[in-house]
N, C-alpha and C positions, 0 to 999 in steps of 0.2 A: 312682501311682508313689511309690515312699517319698524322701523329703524325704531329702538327704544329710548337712544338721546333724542331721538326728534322729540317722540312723547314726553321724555322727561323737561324739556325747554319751555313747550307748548301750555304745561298745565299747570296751574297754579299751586302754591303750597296747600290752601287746602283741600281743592281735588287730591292733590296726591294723600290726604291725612284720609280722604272719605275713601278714598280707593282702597288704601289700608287694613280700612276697619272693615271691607267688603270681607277678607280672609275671616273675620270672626263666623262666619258664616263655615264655612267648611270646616273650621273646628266645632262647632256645634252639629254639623251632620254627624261628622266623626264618633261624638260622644252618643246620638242616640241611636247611629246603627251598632255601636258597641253593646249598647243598650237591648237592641232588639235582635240581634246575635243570641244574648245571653236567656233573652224570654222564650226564643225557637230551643235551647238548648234545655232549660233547668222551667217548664213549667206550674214551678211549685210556688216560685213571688208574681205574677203575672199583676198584680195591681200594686205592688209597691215600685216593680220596674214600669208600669202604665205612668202610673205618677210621676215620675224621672223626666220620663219622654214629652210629658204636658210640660214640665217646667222648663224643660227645655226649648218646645213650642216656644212659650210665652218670653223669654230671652230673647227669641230671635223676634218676635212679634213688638218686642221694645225696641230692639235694634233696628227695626226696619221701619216703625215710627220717628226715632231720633235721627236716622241718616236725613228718610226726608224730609224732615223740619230741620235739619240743617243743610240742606238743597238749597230748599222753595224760597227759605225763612234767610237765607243769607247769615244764618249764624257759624260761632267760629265750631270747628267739627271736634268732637272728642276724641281725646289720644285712643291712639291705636291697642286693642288687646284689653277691652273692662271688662271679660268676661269669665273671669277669675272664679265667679261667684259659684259658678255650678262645678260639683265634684265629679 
């Protein structure tokens, strides 16, 4: 198993900021299996919680545009956690 001071010496500050923002990712699964928990339970909003799940979609579908345009594109990476936006 690889030593995680190695990793941390090896990788530059902004890998380590893109790495970071990887986690927004598993807080978004979080909220739409929350989400889809609640539509198997209470079938009576099945399109207002549909719509939830799309906008959530489309959050992670930004965030996986902006990681890699800040990959490819060599730009500086955004702070960790801008994903405030969805309740």
């Amino acid at each position: 198993m690889v030593n995680s001071h190695f990793l941390k010496r090896i990788i530059s500050v902004g890998e380590k900021e893109i790495l970071a923002r990887l986690t927004d990712y598993a807080d978004l699964s979080y909220k739409a299996t929350d989400i889809l928990i609640f539509m198997m339970k209470d079938c009576s909003s099945l399109v207002e919680r549909n719509e939830e799940v799309k906008e959530i979609e489309k959050v992670g579908d930004e965030l996986n545009i902006s990681i890699k345009q800040d990959i490819t594109k060599g730009n500086k990476p955004k702070p960790y956690g801008q994903l405030d936006t969805i309740g």
